[in-house]
N, C-alpha and C positions, 0 to 999 in steps of 0.2 A: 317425500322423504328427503332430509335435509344430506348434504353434500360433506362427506367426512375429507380430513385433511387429506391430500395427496402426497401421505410420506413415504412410500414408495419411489415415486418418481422424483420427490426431491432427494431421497438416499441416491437414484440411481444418477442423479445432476452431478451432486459431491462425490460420487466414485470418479465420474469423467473428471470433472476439477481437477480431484486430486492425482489421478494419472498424468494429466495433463502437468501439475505444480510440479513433478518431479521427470520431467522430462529434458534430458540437458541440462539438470541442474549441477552438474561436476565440473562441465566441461568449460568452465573460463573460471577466472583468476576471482579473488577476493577485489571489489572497487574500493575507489575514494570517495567519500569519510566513510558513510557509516557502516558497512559490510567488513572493512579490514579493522574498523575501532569497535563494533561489536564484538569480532572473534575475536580480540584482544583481552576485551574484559571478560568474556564468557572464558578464554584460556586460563586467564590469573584466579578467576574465581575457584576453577577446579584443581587449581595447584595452592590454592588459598592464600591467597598471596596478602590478602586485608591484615588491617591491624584488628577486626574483629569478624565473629563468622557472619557469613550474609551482607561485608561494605564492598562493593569493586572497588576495583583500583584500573589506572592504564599508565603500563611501565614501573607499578610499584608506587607510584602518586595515585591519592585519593580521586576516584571518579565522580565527578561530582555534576555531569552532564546529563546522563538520565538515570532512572531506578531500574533496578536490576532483575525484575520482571522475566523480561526473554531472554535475559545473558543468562540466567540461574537454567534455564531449562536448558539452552544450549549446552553451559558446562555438564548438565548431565549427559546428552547425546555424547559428549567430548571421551566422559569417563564409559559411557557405555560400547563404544568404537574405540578404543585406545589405538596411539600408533605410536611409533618407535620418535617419529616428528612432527612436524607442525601436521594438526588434523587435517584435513582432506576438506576439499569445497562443499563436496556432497553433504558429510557431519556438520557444516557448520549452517548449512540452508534449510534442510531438511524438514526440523521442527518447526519456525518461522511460516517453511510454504502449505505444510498442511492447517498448522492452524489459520493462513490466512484461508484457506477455503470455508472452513467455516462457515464464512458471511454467507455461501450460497443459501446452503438450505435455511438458515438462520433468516436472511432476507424472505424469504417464503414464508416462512411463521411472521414476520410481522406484515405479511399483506395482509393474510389470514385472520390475524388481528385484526385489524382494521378494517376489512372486506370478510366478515365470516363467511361461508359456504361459494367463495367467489375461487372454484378450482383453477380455472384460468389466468387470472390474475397474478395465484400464487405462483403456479409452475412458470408464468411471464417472468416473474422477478429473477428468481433463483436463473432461469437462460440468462436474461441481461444481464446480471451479474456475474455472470459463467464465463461469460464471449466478449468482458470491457478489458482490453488490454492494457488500462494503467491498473487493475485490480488487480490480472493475472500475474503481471509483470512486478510489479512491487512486490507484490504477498511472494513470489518464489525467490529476493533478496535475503539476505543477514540484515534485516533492516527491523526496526517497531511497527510499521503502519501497518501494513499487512494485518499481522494480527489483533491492535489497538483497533482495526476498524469492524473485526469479530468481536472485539470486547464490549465495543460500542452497541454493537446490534443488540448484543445480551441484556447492555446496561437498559435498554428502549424498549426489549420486549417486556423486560421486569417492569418498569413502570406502566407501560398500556395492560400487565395482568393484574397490577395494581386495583384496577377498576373490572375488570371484566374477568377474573376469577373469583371462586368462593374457597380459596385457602390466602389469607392475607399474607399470613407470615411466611410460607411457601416463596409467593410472590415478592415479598420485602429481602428475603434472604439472597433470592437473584438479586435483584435489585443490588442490593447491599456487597456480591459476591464481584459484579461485573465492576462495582466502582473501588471495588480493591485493589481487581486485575489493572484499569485505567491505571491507579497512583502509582504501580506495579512498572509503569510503562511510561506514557510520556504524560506523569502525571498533571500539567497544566490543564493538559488537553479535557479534564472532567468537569472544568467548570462551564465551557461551553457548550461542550456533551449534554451533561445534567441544565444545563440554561433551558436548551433545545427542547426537551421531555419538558421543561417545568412550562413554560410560555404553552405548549400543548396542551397541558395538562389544566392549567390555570383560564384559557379559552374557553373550553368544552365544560369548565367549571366540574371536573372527576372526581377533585378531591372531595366532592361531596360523597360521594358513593364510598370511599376507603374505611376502612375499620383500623382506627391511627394505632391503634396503640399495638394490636398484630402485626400492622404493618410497620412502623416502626420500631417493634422488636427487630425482626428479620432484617431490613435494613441495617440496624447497627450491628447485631452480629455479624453481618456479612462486610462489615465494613471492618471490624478486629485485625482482619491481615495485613492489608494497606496499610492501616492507622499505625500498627505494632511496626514493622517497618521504619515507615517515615519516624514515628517517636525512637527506635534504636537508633538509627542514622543520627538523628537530634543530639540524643544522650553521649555516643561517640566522639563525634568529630564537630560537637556545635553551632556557633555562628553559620558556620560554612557549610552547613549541611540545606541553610536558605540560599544557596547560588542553586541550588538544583533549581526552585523554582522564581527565585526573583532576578538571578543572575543568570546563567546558561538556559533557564527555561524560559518562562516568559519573558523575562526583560529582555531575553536579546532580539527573541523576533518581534518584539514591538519597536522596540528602539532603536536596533542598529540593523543598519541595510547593509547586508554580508553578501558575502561575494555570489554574482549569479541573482541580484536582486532589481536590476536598472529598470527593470520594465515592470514592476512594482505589482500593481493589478491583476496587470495582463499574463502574467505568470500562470498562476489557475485557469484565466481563460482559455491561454492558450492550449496548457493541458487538456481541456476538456474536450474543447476543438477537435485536438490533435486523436482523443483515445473513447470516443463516444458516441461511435458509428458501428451500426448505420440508426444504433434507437434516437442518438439526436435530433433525427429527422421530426421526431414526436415528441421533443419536449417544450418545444416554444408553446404546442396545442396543450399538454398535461397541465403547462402553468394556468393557462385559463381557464381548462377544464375543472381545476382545482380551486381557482379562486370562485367559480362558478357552484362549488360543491363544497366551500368553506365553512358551511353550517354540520357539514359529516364529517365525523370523526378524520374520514381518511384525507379530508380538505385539510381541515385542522393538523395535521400532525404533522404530513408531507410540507406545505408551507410552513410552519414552526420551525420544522430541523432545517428545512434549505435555506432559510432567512435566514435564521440564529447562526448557522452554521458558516454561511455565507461574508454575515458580518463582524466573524469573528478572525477569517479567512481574509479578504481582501484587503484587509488596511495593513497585515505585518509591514513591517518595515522589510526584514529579510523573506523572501520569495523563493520557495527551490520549487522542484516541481510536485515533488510528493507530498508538498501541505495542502494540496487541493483533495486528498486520497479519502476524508469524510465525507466527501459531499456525495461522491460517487453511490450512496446506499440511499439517501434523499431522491437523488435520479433515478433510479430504478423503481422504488417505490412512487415514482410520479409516472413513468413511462410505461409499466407492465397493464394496468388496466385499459391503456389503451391498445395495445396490441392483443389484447386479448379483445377486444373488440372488433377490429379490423380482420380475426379469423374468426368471430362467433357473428359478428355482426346482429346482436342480438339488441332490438331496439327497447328503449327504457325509458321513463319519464325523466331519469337525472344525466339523459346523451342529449343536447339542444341537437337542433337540423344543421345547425352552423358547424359546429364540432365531427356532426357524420358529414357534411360535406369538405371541410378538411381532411376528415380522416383517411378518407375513402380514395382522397390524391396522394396520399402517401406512399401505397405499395410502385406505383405510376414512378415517384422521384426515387425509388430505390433499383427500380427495374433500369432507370437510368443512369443513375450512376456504377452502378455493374456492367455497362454496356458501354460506357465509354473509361472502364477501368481496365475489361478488354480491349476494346481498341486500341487507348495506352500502352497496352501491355506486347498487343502485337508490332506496335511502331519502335518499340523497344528493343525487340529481338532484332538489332540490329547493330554494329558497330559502334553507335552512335550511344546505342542504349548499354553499352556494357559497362558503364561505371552502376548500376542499376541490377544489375544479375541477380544480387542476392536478393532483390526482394520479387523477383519474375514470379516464384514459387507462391507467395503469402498476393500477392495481388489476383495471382487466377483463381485461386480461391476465394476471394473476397468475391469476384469479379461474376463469377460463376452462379458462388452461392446467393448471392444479391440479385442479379439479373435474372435469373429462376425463379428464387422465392418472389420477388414483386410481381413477376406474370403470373405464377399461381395465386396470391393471392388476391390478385384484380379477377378470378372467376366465382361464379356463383356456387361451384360445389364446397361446401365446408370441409369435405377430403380434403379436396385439392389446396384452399386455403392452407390445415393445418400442413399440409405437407408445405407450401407457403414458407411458412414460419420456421418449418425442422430446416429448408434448405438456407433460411438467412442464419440460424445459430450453426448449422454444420460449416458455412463458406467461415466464418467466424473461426470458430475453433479452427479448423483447419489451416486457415492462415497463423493461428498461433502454435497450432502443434510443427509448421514447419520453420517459423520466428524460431523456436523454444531448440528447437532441433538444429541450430548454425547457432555460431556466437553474436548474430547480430543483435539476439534477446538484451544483451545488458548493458542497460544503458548507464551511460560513462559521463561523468562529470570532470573535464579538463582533464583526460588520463590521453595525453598525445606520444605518450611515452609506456613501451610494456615493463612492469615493475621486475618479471621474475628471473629475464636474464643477468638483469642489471643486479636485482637481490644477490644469484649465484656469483658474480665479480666482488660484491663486500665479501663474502667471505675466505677472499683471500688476504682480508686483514688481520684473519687469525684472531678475533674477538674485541681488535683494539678499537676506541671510540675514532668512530669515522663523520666527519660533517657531510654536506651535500652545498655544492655552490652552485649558482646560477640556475637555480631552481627553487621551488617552493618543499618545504616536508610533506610526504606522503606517508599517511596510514598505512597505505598499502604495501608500499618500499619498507617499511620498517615493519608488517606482520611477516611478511618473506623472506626478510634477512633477519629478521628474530633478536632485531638490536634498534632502539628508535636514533635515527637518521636524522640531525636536525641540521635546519639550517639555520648556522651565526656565523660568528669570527673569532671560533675556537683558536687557541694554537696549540703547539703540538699535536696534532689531530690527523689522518689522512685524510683526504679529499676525494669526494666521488663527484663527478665532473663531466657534463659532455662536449665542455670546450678546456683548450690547451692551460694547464696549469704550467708559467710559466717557474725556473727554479726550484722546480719539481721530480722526483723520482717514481717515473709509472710503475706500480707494483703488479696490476693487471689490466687489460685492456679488452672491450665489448664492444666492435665496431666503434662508434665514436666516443663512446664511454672510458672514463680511465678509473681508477683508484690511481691515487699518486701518492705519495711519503713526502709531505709538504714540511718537518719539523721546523718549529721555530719559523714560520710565516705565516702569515696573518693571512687569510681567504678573502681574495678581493671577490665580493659582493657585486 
């Protein structure tokens, strides 16, 4: 009797998810850039602020940085919670963190894909991709990627049903829907999306099986939203409507290495490093297993998206951390069949003895890095270890769940195993549901300074145009003060400042912070 999908248990993955994405999420401030210049343009959109319906704007100037995809949803959360003032953190995260869940169960449909009847596998995926703290953690920002990397999955599952359903156009209309949402969002990013599917696709030689002209209907229709868009934007504001994608889009992370970029490569790497524990352990083995199984579909595919994906990724010029946030669905789908091996331990003509003997030392290196994560943890609890506190919470549970799960599942009962397994995705979750639970969750790019006291000192300039000296402009300082803050060599301007404006009159002062009434002086820089 053939093995029916496990959508139960991936419903019951994405209800944890999503508990989890909304956990904490009020409780700190809007960051810099793209969380306080998200809610900016989702703000103007739902005050309409464009010169036509459907263009953002930021500040009343045309937005011409991404497509207006997640701000248009956002502004309706905006109108749907109204407040008397600037929306709440909570409204502005909310839609963002559920749909970045998505990916969970969605990754499970494309093991499933690719491994039909392979239950294990599937329910592998959607945990790995439950318990990776750059997924978690991104997908619950005012950020694109998040959800761009559910788009992603959709646009992936639509082409692998491409071939392996009997409704084409069904199939083409996904297809065609996810690469709307894509242009919707960080539209570059489809062309190495759709690369990734086509190089897969084009290996396994699929398009032979396709019925083009079904499929290609649904395809274009589903492609009408996107397209309609990007051609209005065109027709409005035109020349300029190509910096979205040759100028602020891809031109600039190819060309220019922006701030946070010196370490070029190593950027992703080190992200992955840092947020891909403890299943890292098994993906140096999924590479080879995979190259070993590149005559199967799920060879073919997995390598496709992580190559293609990879080398579309590493050569940017500019480097943040969150451009590595594709690739993390490629890993999952490379590391779940092996873990589902290591509690089924079910041997098969396509497991070499090499591969089971790697594998089988894996639960071994994770029972010990949980055992000297306690130890850490206890040498910690000490004077010595108090700049360390906040993270005492999220390390015993790592610590815990790891060094359990690896002794169970070095034993021969297949209980014992899977309980194995629940105890490394529960030490996971756990250490994130206490992350998510303290402000340490958000992470901060150059924010050495908090925006929002400093925000309530502008407004005792009574609405007048204020600069910022000896600092850089913040997104964030100017979604707070509800006025953009910039920094030049205005004059007549007041000064917001954290060192002495000499020839100056302090209007209000924030611990070292001033607003000062500088007329007719030029802002020494």
């Amino acid at each position: 009797m053939p093995s029916k999908l496990p959508w139960r248990i991936l419903f019951a993955l994405w209800i944890v998810a999503a508990v989890l994405s909304v956990m904490g999420l009020g409780d700190v401030p809007l960051r810099d850039f793209d969380e306080a210049t998200v809610a900016r343009v989702a703000l103007e959109l739902h005050q309409g602020q464009g010169e036509a319906a459907l263009l953002p704007t930021l500040w009343g100037d045309p937005y011409l940085n991404k497509a207006p995809g997640l701000h248009l949803i956002i502004s309706t959360m905006i109108g749907i919670n109204p407040s008397s003032g600037l929306p709440d953190e909570w409204t502005i995260r909310i839609a963002p963190a559920l749909l970045s869940t998505l990916v969970i169960p969605l990754g499970g449909l494309l093991q499933w894909t690719l491994r039909p009847g392979e239950r294990s596998s599937t329910i592998c995926t959607s945990a790995i991709l439950m318990t990776l703290l750059p997924v978690a953690r991104h997908g619950r920002m005012a950020m694109l990627d998040g959800t761009q990397l559910t788009v992603m999955a959709v646009l992936w599952l639509g082409l692998m049903q491409l071939t392996s359903t009997h409704q084409p156009r069904r199939a083409g209309l996904l297809t065609g829907l996810a690469a709307s949402g894509m242009l919707l969002l960080k539209a570059p990013l489809l062309v190495p999306a759709a690369a990734a599917g086509a190089v897969a696709i084009a290996w396994g030689k699929e398009w032979r099986t396709w019925q083009l002209p079904q499929a290609c209907f649904g395809i274009a229709l589903g492609l009408l939203p996107g397209l309609a868009w990007h051609g209005w934007h065109a027709l409005v504001r035109g020349q300029s409507a190509l910096w979205l994608w040759a100028g602020d889009g891809a031109g600039r992370v190819l060309l220019d290495a922006g701030e946070g970029s010196d370490l070029g490569w190593r950027v992703p790497l080190i992200e992955m490093l840092e947020g891909g524990w403890p299943w890292l352990a098994l993906f140096p083995i999924a590479l080879l297993w995979a190259w070993q199984l590149k005559t199967t579909r799920w060879g073919r595919w997995c390598l496709s998206l992580l190559v293609v994906l990879s080398a579309s990724i590493l050569p940017l010029r500019t480097q943040l951390p969150w451009y590595s946030h594709p690739l993390w669905l490629p890993v999952a789908l490379l590391c779940a069949p092996l873990l589902a091996w290591i509690v089924n331990r079910k041997a098969s003509p396509e497991t070499p003895l090499l591969m089971r003997g790697l594998l089988s030392q894996v639960p071994r290196f994770w029972a010990l890095i949980g055992l000297i994560l306690l130890i850490l943890l206890g040498a910690s609890i000490t004077p010595l270890g108090s700049a360390f506190s906040a993270y005492q919470g999220p390390a015993a549970a790592l610590g815990l769940g790891w060094s359990a799960g690896g002794c169970l599942l070095m034993t021969k009962s297949i209980g014992q195993r899977r309980l194995g397994a629940l105890s490394l995705v529960c030490g996971n979750l756990g250490a994130l549901a206490l992350i998510f639970s303290s402000p340490i969750w958000h992470w901060e790019l150059n924010e050495t300074w908090p925006v929002q006291p400093i925000a309530e000192l502008t407004r005792q300039g009574r609405g007048q145009p204020i600069t910022i000296v000896g600092q850089d402009e913040r997104p964030s300082l100017n979604w707070y003060a509800e006025q953009r803050i910039p920094r030049n060599r205005a004059i007549k301007r007041l000064r917001l400042s954290d060192k002495q404006q000499d020839h100056c009159e302090v209007v209000a002062r924030h611990q070292k912070w001033t607003l000062s009434d500088c007329d007719n002086m030029l802002s020494e820089d």
